[in-house]
TORPA-967354 format. One record per residue (C-alpha): residue in one letter; x, y, z; residue number from 1. Coordinates in steps of 0.1 Angstrom, whole numbers, plus 5000, padded with zeros to 4 digits. Layout:
% residues N
code,xx,yy,zz,pos
A,X,Y,Z,NUM .
...
% end
This chain:
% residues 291
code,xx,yy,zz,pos
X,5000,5000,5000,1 .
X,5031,5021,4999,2 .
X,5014,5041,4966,3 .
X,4987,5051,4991,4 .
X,4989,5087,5000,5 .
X,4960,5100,5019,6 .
X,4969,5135,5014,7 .
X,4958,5126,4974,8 .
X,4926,5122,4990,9 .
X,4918,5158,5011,10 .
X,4896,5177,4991,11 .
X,4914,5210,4976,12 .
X,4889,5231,4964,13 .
X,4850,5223,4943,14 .
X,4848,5191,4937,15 .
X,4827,5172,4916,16 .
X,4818,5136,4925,17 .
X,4807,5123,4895,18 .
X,4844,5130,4878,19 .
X,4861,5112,4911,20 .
X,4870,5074,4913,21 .
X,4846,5057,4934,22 .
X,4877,5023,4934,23 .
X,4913,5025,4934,24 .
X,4936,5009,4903,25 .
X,4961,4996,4921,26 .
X,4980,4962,4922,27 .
X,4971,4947,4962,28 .
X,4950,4921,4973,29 .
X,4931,4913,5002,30 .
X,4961,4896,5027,31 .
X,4981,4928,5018,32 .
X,4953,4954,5030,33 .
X,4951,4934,5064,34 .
X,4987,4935,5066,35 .
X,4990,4969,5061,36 .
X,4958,4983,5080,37 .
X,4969,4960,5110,38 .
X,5001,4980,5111,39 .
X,4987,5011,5112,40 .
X,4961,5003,5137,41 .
X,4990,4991,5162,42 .
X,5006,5029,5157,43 .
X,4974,5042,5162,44 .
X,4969,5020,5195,45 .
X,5000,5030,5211,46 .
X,4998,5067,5198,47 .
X,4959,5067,5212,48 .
X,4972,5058,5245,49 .
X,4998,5087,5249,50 .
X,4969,5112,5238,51 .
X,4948,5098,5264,52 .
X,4975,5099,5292,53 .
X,4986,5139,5280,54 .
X,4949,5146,5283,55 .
X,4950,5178,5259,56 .
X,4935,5170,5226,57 .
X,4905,5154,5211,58 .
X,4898,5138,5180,59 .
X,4865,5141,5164,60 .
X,4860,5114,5133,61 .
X,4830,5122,5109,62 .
X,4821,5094,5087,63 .
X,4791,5104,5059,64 .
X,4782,5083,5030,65 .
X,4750,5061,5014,66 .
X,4735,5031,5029,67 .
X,4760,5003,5025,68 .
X,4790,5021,5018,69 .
X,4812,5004,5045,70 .
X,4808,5031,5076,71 .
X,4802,5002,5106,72 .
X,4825,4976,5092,73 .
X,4852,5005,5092,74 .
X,4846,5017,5126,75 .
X,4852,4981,5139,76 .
X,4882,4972,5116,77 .
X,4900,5008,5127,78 .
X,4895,5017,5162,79 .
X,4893,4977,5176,80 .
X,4927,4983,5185,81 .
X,4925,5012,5203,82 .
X,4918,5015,5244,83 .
X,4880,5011,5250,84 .
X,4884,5042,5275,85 .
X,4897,5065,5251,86 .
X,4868,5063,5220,87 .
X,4832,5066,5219,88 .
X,4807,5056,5185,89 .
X,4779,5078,5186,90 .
X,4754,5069,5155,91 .
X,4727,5093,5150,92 .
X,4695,5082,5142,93 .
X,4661,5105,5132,94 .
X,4663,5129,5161,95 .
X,4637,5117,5189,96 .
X,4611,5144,5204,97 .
X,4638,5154,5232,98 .
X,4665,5159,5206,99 .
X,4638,5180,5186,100 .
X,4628,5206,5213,101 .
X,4666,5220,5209,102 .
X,4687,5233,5178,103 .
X,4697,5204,5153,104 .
X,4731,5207,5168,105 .
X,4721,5207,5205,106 .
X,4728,5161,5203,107 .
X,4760,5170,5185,108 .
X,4775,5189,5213,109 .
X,4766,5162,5238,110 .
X,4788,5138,5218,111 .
X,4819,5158,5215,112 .
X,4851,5140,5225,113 .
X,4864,5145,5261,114 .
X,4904,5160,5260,115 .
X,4922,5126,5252,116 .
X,4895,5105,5232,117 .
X,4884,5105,5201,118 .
X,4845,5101,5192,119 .
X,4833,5091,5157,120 .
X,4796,5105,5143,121 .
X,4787,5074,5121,122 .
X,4764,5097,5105,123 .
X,4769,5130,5118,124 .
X,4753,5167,5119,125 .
X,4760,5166,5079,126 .
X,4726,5147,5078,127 .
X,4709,5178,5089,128 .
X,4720,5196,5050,129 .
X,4718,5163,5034,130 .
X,4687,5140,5044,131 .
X,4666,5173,5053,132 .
X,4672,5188,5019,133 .
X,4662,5154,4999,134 .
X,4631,5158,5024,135 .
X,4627,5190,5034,136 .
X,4594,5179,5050,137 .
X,4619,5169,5082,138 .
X,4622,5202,5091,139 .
X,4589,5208,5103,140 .
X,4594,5184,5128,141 .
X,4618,5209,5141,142 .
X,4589,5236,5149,143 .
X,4613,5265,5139,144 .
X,4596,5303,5137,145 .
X,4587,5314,5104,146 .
X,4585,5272,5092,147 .
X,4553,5268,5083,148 .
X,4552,5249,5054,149 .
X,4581,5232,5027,150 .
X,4577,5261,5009,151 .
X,4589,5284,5038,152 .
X,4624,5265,5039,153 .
X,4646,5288,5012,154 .
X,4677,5285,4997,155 .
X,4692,5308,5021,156 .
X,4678,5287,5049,157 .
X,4705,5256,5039,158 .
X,4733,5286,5031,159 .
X,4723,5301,5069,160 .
X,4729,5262,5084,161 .
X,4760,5261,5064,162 .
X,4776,5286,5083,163 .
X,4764,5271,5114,164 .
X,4782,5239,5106,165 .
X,4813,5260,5100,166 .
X,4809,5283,5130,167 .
X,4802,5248,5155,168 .
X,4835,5233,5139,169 .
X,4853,5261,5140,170 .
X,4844,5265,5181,171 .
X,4856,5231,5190,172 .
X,4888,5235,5166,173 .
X,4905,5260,5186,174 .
X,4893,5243,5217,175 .
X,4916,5218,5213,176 .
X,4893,5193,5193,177 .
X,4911,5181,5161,178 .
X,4881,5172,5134,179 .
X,4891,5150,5097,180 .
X,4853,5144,5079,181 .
X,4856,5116,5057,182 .
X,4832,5109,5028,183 .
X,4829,5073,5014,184 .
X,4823,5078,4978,185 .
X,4804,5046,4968,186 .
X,4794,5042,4931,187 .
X,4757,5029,4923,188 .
X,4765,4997,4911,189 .
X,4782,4990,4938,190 .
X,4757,5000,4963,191 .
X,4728,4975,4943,192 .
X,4754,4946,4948,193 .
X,4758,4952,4982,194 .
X,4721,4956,4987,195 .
X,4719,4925,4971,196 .
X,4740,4900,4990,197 .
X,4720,4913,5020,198 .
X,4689,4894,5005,199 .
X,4708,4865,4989,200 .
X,4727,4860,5027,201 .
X,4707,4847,5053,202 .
X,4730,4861,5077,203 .
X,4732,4895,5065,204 .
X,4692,4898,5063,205 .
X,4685,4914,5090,206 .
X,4707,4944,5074,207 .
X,4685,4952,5050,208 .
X,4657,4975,5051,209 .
X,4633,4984,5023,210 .
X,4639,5023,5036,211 .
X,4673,5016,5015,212 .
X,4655,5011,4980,213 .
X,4635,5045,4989,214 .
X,4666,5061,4995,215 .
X,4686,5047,4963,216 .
X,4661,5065,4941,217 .
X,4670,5098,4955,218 .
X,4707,5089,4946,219 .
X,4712,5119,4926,220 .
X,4696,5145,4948,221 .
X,4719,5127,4980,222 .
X,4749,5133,4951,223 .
X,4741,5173,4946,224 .
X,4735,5174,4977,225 .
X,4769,5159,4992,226 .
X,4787,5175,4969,227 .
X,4773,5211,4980,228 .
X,4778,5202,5014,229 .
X,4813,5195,5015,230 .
X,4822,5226,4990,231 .
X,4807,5247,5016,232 .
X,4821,5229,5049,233 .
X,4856,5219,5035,234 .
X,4881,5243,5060,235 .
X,4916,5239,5069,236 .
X,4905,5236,5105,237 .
X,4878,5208,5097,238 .
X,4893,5193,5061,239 .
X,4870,5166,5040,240 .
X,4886,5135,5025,241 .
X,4866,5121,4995,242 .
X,4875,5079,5002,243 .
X,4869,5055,4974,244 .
X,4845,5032,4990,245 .
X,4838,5000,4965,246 .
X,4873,4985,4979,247 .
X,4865,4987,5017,248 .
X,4900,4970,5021,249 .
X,4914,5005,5003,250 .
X,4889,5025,5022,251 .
X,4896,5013,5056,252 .
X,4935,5018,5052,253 .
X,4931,5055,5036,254 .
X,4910,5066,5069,255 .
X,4933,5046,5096,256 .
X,4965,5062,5073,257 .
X,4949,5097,5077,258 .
X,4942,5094,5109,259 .
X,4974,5087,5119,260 .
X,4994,5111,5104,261 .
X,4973,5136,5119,262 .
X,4984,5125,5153,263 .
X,5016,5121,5146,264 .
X,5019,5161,5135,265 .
X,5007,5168,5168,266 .
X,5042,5167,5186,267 .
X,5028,5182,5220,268 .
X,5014,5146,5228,269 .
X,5040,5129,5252,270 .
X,5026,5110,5278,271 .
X,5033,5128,5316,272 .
X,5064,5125,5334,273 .
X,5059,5105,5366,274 .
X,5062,5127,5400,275 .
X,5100,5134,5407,276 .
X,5094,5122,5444,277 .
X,5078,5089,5433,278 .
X,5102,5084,5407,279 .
X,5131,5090,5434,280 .
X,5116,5062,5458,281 .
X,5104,5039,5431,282 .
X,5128,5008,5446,283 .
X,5114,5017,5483,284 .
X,5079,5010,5467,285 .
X,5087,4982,5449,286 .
X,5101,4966,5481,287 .
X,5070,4973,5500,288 .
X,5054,4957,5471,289 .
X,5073,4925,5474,290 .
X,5067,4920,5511,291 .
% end
């Protein structure tokens, strides 16, 4: 995987999806993504562990992309490494009438990483300018003044929650929260024969859910819509990384790779010196130990 570099991935100004590769041409096989994502994950382990002990930063993982494309698998093939106490999965499901008497991000800033863990949104508070705009009808659900009716909810409405994405992730950026957003770009195609092994595998039945047809016949409004959203959210303080998802092997490695060159940039993370007058009576303790 050495012709992997995940910085080819980081979006760098518009994008659109439609002209970027939804699968990777490159000569590797199955055995040699394990190899190499079970490498990585053992740096990320250890690194984890010393950003957990210097208590100072936080790491929040955003992972957006259509039904299917590889989001849960990815979670437990990356982090199963890492130190239970030091990450939290949060997946956001239709906001429930608690969550809907606050602001849309009101369940987002529960769920922010404590200093020293990381938290991944497996869906995150991108669905609120992706699934709402395919169905604008959600938003009344959020009994907001001057939302009446579908027709109320205006183009400046989405550019106005925009900048309330930006402003939230800019907040918890210079508080010590570093955020990488990672989109899986899945092609079609790819996303029926996935659907599809659900119904032909009796064990993966119970993944399926006719919702997901509904949903694939939006798949160009979700595509507009992505592709606005991350053209209007992609900052040097909260960058997107567009992730060819049909190879989940490729896909897994990309996001574990990113992840942990960003924590290795971050050369304030040392883990704490022990206390001078332990340190100086260390053999007196271990005696006492011993006895």
């Amino acid at each position: 995987m050495k012709n992997i570099n995940p910085e080819d991935f980081r979006v760098k100004g518009n994008i659109e999806l439609s002209k970027l590769p939804t699968r990777l041409d490159i000569d590797t096989d199955k055995a040699e993504e394990e190899l190499a994502l079970d490498k990585v994950q053992m740096k990320l382990s250890k690194k984890q562990d010393a950003m957990y002990a210097h208590n100072r930063h936080a790491f929040l993982i955003c992972l957006q992309g259509m039904d299917t494309s590889g989001k849960d698998s990815l979670i437990r093939e990356v982090f199963k490494e890492f130190n239970p106490r030091g990450v939290v999965i949060h997946s956001f499901k239709t906001p429930n009438s608690t969550e809907l008497e606050h602001d849309y991000l009101w369940r987002h800033y529960l769920a922010l990483p404590e200093k020293g863990k990381f938290a991944v949104f497996n869906r995150t508070h991108y669905e609120n300018v992706l699934v709402t705009r395919v169905h604008p009808e959600y938003i009344l659900f959020e009994n907001l003044p001057g939302i009446e009716k579908v027709e109320d909810i205006t183009p400046q409405f989405w550019a106005n929650r925009m900048e309330q994405i930006n402003n939230f992730e800019k907040h918890i950026a210079q508080n010590g929260t570093t955020i990488l957003k990672f989109y899986f770009h899945m092609s079609k195609e790819e996303q029926r024969l996935r659907l599809l092994k659900r119904l032909e595998n009796p064990e993966d039945n119970w993944k399926f859910s006719t919702g997901d047809l509904k949903e694939r016949e939006r798949w160009d409004d979700y595509m507009k819509y992505y592709e606005d959203a991350i053209n209007n959210t992609n900052k040097d303080h909260a960058p997107w990384y567009v992730i060819p998802a049909d190879d989940k092997g490729v896909a897994r490695y990309i996001v574990a790779q990113t992840i942990w060159e960003k924590l290795e940039s971050l050369k304030d993370i040392t883990e704490p010196e022990l206390d001078p007058k332990v340190k100086a009576n260390i053999d007196v303790y271990r005696e006492q130990l011993k006895g």
